[in-house]
C-alpha positions in Angstrom: -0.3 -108.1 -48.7 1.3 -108.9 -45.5 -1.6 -110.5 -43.2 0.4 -109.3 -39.8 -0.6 -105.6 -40.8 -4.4 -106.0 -40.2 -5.9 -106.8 -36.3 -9.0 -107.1 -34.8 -12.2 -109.0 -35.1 -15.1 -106.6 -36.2 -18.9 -107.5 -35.5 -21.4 -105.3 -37.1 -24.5 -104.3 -34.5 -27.7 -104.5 -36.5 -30.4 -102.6 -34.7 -33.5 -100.0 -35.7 -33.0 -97.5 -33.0 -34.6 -99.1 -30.2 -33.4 -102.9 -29.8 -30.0 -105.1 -31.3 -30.8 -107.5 -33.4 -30.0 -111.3 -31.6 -27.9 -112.3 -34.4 -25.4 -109.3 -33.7 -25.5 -110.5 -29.7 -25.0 -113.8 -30.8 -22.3 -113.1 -33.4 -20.4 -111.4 -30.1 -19.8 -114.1 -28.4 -18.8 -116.7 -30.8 -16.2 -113.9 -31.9 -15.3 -113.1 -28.4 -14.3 -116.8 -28.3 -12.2 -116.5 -31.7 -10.4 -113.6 -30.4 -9.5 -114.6 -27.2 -7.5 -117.8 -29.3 -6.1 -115.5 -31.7 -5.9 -112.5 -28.8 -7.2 -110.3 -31.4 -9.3 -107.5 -30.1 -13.1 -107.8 -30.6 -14.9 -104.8 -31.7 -18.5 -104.1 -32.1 -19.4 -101.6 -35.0 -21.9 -99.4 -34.1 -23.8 -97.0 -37.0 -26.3 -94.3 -35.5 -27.9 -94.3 -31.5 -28.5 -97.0 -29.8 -30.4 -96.9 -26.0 -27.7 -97.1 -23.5 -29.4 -100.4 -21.8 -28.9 -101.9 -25.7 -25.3 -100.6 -25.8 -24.8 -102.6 -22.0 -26.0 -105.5 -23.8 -23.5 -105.1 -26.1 -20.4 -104.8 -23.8 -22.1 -107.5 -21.7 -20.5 -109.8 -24.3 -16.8 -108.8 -24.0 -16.0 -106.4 -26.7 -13.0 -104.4 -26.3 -14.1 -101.8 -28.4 -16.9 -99.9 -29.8 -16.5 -97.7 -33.2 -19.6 -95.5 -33.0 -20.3 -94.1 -36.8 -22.6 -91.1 -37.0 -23.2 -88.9 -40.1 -25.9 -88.8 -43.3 -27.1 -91.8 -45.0 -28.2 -94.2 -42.5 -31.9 -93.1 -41.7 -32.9 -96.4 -42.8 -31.1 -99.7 -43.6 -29.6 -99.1 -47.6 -27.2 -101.0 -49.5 -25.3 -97.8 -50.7 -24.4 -95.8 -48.0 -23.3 -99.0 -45.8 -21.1 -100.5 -48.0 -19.7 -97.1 -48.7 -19.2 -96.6 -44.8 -17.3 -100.4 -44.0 -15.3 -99.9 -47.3 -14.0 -96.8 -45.7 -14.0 -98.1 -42.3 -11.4 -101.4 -43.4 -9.4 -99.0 -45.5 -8.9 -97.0 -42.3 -8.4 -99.5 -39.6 -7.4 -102.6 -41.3 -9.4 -105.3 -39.6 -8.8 -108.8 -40.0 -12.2 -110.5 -40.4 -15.8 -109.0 -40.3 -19.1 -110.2 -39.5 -22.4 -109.6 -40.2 -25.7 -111.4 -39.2 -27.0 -113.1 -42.2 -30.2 -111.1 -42.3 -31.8 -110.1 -45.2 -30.2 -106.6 -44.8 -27.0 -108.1 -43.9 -26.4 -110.6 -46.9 -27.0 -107.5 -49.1 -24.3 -105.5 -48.5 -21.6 -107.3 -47.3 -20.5 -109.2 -50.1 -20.7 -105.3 -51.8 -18.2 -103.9 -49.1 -16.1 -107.0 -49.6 -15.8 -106.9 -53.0 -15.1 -103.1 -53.0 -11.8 -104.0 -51.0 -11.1 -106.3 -52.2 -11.7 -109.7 -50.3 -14.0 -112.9 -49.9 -16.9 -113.0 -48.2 -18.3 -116.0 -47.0 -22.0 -116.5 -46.5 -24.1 -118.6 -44.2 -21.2 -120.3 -42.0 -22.0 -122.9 -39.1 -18.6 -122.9 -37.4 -15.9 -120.5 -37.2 -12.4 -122.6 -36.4 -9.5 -119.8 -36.1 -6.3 -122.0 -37.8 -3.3 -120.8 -35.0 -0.9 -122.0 -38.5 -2.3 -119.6 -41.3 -3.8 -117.3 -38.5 -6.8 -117.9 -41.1 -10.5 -118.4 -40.0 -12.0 -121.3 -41.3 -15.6 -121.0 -42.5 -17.6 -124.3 -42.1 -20.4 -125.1 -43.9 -22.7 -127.7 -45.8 -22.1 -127.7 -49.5 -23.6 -130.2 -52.7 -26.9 -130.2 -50.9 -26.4 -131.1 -47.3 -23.9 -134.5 -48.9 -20.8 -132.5 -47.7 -18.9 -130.3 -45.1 -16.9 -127.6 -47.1 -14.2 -125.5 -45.2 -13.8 -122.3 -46.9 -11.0 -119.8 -46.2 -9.3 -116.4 -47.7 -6.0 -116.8 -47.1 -4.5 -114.5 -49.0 -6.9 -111.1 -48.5 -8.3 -109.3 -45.8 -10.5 -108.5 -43.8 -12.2 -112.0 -44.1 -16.1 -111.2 -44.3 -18.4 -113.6 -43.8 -22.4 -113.8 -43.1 -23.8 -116.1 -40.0 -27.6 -117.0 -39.7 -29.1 -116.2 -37.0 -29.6 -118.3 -34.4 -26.2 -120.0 -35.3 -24.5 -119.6 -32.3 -25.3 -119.0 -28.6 -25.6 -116.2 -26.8 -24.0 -116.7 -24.1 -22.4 -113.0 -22.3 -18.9 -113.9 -20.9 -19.1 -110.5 -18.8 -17.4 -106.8 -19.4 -13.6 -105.8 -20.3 -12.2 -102.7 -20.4 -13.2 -100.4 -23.7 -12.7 -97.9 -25.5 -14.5 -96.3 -27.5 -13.5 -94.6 -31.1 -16.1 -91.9 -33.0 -16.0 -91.8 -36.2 -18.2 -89.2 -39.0 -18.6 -90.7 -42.5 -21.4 -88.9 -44.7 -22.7 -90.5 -47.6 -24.6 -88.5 -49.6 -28.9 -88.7 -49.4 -29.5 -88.1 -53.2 -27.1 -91.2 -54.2 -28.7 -93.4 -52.6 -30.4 -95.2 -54.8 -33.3 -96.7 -52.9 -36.2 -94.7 -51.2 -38.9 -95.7 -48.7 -42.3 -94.6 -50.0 -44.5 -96.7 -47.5 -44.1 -98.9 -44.5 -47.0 -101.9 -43.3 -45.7 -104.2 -40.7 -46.1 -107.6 -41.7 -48.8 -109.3 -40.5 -47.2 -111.8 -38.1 -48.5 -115.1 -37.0 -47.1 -116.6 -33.9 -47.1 -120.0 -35.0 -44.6 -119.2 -37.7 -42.2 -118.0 -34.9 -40.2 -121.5 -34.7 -36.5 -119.7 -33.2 -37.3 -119.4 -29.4 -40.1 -122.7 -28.9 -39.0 -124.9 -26.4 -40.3 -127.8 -28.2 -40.9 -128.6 -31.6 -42.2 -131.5 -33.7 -40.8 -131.8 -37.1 -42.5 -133.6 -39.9 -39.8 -134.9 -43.0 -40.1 -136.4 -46.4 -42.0 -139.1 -45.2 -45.1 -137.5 -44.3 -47.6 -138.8 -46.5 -49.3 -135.3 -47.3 -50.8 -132.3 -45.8 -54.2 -134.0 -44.3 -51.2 -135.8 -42.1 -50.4 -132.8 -40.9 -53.1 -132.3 -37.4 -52.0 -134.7 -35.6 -48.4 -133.5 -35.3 -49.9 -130.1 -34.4 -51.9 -131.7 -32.0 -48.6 -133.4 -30.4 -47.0 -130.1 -30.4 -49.9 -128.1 -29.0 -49.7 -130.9 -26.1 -46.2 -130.8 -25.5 -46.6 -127.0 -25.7 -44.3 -126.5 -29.0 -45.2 -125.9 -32.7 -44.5 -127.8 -35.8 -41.8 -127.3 -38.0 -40.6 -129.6 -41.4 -37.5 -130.0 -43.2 -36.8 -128.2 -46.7 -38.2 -131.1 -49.0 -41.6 -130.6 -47.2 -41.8 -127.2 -48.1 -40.8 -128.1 -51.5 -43.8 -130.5 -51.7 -46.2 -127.5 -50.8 -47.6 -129.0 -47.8 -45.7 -126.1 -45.2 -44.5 -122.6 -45.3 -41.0 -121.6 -45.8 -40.8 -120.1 -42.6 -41.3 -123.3 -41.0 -38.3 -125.2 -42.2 -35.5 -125.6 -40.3 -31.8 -126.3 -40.9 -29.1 -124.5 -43.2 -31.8 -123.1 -45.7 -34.2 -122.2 -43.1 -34.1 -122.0 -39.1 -31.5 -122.7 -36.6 -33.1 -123.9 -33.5 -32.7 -124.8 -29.8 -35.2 -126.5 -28.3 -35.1 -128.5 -25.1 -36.6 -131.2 -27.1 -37.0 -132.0 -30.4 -38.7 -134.7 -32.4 -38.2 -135.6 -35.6 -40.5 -138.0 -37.5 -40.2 -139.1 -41.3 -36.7 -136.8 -41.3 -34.0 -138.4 -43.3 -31.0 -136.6 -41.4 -29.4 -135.0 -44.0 -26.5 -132.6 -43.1 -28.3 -128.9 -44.3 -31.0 -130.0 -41.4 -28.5 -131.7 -39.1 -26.9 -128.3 -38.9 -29.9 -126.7 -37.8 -30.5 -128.7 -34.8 -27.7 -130.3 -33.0 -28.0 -127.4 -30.1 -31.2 -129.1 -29.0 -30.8 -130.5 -25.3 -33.1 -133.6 -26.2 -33.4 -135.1 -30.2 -36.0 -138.2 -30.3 -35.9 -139.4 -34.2 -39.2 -141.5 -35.5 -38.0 -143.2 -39.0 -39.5 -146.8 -40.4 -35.7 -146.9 -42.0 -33.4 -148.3 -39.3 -30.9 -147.5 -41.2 -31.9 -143.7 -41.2 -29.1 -140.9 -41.2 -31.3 -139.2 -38.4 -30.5 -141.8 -36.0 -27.0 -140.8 -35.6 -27.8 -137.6 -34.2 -30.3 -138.3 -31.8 -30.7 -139.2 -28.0 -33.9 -141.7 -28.4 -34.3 -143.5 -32.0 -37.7 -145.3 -32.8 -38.1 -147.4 -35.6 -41.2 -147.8 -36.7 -44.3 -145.8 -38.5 -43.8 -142.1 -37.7 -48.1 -141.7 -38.0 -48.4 -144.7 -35.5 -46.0 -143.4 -33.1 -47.4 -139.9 -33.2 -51.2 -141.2 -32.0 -49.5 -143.6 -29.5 -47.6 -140.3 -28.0 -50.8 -138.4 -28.1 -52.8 -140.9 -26.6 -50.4 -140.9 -23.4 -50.0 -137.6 -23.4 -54.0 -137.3 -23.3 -54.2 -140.0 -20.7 -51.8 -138.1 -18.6 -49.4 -140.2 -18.6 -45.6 -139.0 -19.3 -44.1 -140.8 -22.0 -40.7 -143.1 -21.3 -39.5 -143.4 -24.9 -37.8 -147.1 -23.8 -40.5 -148.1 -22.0 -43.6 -146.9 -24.1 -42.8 -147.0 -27.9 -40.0 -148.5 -28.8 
């Protein structure tokens, strides 16, 4: 296979018809970034209509091309006609590297389309790093639980594929270029697709579970003691105006929903500040967090992983320091974390 034969940096556009998904936003302008080191084109794959101020969104993050796909098959999100559609789509133009948003949709029929090729496909990345000496991209991510770094490549195959969680990277629009746009008809036929909807209930949604977009948010770790701990750090997040979130061994222990948890396995988040108390600082969490603006770490182990990572370490008894924030924070006082707790 000679690599020099396949161009351009392809980002899938996940959307229902009304709105794009952030992930495929987000996976724009980290590419966008890629490309302009590799000056490879970026190009946004579009399947079925989207609302023209959704498409400006799109171009407002520097794509230099759109492939608009149209044809049968894609009434609703299915594994079949998808990975038919790509598998055609890198036979025909011969991209060098896709990406899809690691949604649950997304991680399903990637690794298909990339198998059908074939080529690697890389799931759950939280850096991209474009090697100008293999003209490889280098997928980054934590590996042996959170105790390593592993950088994973396909050096010899293309297109690389690879999955990103959202939330992984910023969106951030660097502004329009110039492009073109290339229309493209792929039918896949209705009766092989092997799924069918039968009935459709929105989830019941409950606000508090929504951890992505809070401004602030108070994690708990392993050293919570147990569940009837858990008011007072909603309490300190109601005050601060956030909402509580935990690392993975907390929902492990029972005591918080999935949807809570935040790092590799769960959430990537960006507060403007975030406080961690009884969190170890292992990597798979680290990696969820090291966009926040401000990190304040509570940990009665000086010696804590945690306190590499953060702006303001406190050593001492994360349940202690949590009433002596909420008492100043219900005396009106704002707290000084030199002054005040340390």
């Amino acid at each position: 296979m000679n690599k020099h034969e396949y161009k351009d940096l392809w980002v899938y556009i996940q959307h229902d018809g009304k709105a794009v998904h952030p992930v495929s936003l987000e996976l724009c302008c980290e590419i966008r970034k890629i490309g302009d080191a590799s000056r490879e084109a970026l190009a946004a794959v579009i399947v079925g209509d989207l609302p023209e101020s959704e498409k400006d969104r799109v171009l407002d993050c520097g794509v230099d091309k759109i492939i608009h796909v149209s044809g049968t098959g894609y009434d609703f999100f299915n594994t079949d006609a998808y990975t038919n559609l790509f598998t055609v789509l890198c036979r025909k133009y011969k991209p060098s590297a896709v990406f899809v948003g690691g949604t649950i949709f997304g991680r399903d029929f990637a690794p298909r389309f990339a198998c059908r090729l074939p080529t690697g496909c890389t799931s759950d990345a939280t850096q991209l790093i474009w090697n100008p000496e293999t003209a490889d991209i280098e997928f980054v991510e934590p590996a042996v639980g959170g105790k390593m770094m592993a950088v994973i490549t396909v050096p010899d195959a293309r297109p690389q594929v690879g999955t990103i969680r959202p939330g992984t990277f910023k969106y951030a629009p660097t502004g329009r270029r110039a492009c073109i746009t290339a229309e493209e008809i792929i039918d896949f036929p209705v009766g092989e697709i092997r799924t069918k909807i039968l009935d459709f209930k929105a989830d019941e949604f409950d606000e508090s579970l929504n951890i992505a977009d809070a401004d602030v948010i108070v994690c708990v770790g392993n050293g919570v003691k147990g569940a009837d701990q858990l008011p007072k750090y909603r309490e300190l997040a109601e005050l601060l105006g956030g909402k509580l979130g935990c690392t993975r061994p907390v929902f492990d222990r029972g005591i918080l929903p999935f949807k809570l948890v935040i790092g590799q396995s769960g959430v990537v988040i960006k507060p403007k500040l975030y406080l961690a108390f009884g969190v170890s600082g292992a990597v798979n969490h680290v990696t969820g967090i090291t966009d926040s603006d401000r990190i304040v770490a509570v940990n009665k182990d000086p010696d804590a992983a945690i306190f590499r990572y953060c702006d303001y370490g406190i050593a001492g008894d994360m349940d202690e320091v949590c009433g002596m924030m909420i008492g100043k924070l219900k005396a009106g006082k704002k707290l000084s974390p030199q002054k005040d707790v340390i």
